[in-house]
N, C-alpha and C positions, 0 to 999 in steps of 0.2 A: 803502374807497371808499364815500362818499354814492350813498344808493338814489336811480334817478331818482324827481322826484314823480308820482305818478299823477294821471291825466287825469280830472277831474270832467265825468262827462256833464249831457245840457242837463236830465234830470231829477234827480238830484242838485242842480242848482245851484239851480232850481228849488223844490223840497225845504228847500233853509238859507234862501234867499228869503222864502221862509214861515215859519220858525221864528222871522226876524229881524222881520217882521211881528209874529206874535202874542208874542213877548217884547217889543218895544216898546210895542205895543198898551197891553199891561198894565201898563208901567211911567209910560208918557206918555198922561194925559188928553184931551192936544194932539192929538197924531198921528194918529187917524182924523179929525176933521174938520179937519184940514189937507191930510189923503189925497185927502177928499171936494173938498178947493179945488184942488186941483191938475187934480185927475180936470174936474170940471167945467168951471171955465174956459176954460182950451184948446179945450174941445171946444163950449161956447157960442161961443168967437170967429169955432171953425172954421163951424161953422151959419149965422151971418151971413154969412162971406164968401163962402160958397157961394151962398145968397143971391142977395148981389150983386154976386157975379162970377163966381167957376166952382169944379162939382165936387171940383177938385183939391185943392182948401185943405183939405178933411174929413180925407185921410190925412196931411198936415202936421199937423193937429191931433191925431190920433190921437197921433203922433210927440212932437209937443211934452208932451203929457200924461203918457206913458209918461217921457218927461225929466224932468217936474216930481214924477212919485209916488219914482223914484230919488235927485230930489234931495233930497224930505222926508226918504224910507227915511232915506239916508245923516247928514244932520245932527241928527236927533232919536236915532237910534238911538245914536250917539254919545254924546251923551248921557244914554239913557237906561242904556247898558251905564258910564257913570261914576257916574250916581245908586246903583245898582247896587253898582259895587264900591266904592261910599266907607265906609270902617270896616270892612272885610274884611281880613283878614291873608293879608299879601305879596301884593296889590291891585296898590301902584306895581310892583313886578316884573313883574307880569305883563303891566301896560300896556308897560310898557319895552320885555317882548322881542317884540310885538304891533309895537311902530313899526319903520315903515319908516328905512332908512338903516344903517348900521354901528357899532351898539350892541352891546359886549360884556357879555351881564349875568350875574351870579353873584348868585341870592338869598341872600339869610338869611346873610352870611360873619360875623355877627355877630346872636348874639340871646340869650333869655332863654327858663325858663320860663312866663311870662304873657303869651307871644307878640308879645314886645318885639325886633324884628328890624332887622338894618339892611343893605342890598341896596349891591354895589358892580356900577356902571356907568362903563365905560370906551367914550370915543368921542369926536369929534373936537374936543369942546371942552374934553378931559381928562377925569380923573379925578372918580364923579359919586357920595356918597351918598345914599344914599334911606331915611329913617328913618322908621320903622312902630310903634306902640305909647304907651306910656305917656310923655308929653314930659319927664318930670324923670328915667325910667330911660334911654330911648333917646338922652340928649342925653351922659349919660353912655358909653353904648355908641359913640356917634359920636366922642367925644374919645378913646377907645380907639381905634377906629380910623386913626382921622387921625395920631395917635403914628405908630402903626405903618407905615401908608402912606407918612409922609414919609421913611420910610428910604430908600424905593429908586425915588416919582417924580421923583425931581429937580427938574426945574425946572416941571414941567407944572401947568397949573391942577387946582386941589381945589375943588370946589363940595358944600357939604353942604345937605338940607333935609332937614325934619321935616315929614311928612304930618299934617294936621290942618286944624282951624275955626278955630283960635284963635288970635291976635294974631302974629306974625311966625312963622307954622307956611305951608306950601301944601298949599290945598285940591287931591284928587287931581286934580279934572278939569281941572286948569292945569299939569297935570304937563309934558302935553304940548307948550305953548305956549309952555312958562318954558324949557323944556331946547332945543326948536328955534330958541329966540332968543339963548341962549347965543352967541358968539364963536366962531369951528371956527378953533382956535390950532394945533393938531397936524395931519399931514398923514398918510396911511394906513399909512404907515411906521412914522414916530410910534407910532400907535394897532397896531401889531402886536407894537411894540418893547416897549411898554408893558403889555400885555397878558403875555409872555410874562413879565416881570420878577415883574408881580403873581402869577400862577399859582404861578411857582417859590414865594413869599412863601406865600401862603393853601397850597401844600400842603405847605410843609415845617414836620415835625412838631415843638412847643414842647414843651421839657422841662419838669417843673416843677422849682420855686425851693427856694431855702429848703435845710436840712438834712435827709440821710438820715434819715427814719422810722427809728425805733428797729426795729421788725417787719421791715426789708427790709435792715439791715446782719448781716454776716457774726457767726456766736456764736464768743466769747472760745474761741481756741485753735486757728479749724477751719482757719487757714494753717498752725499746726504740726504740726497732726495730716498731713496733705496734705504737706509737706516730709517729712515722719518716715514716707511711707509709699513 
């Protein structure tokens, strides 16, 4: 049985609030004086109206301020936690299992030593890979893949990309944009059914090809010895 999750108190949250502050800080040049435009604004409007009209607009303003520092947090941090993870190995996975919605993701079911990886994500717009690494090894790795995979999705969409800067590659931070505009062709069913197929697939173990190694076949005579005993 799943543990319940534990309850983050208001000092705790409090606590990551600020952590997400001063790691955006750092990353975005932007983001304190857009903090500072937020902050102020609102609270000059409220000034005026008080003014000239009544006290009450001051805690509206307060209000709308605290709205406007959340909405900077939220959108710059976003992006500054993508600046961050681009070029980072297994980066898109991790954004993956971060998103909201019903995303089945398995890192790295494919990779190399030079940390050439390729991430399979299943969810409702099918079957999704996400290639990481060197583009002429991982495009390799991906048509591996994709063999294999077409064994057993049948009929469901296959969508592959290649993370990267460069000319028909996607950059990470549109990871998220490119997969939520996807098509949602499969229904939660689908997407359970499909998942279970895969699994069985990535965990059952491949033998290797080819003929018996000479070291690993039986020595001339040790079935007769064995009958004869």
């Amino acid at each position: 049985m799943a543990k319940p999750q534990e309850k983050v108190s208001f000092g705790q949250r409090l606590k990551q609030i600020g952590m997400v502050f001063q790691f955006t800080a750092k990353q975005d040049r932007w983001f304190a004086p857009l903090v500072a435009a937020a902050v102020l604004i609102p609270l000059a409007l409220a000034v005026v109206a008080v003014i000239l009209w009544s006290w009450i607009w001051l805690p509206l303003g307060i209000l709308f301020a605290l709205l406007a520092v959340l909405i900077v947090l939220n959108l710059r941090s976003n992006k500054a936690m993508m600046n961050a993870a681009e070029g980072q190995p297994g980066a898109a996975a991790q954004i993956m299992e971060n998103m909201r919605g019903d995303w089945r993701v398995t890192p790295a079911v494919s990779s190399t030593t030079q940390m050439d990886m390729v991430h399979l994500v299943i969810g409702r717009p099918g079957v999704i890979l996400l290639a990481e690494g060197n583009p002429q090894r991982v495009r390799g790795l991906l048509g591996q893949e994709k063999r294999r995979l077409a064994k057993v999705i049948g009929s469901a969409p296959l969508h592959d990309y290649v993370i990267g800067q460069a000319e028909g590659e996607l950059p990470i931070r549109k990871l998220r944009t490119t997969l939520l505009r996807l098509p949602r062709t499969l229904s939660g069913k689908d997407v359970n059914s499909l998942d279970k197929r895969l699994k069985a697939l990535t965990a059952r173990p491949q033998m290797p090809k080819g003929a018996i190694p000479k070291n690993m076949r039986p020595q001339g005579g040790a079935f007769r010895q064995q009958r004869g005993r």
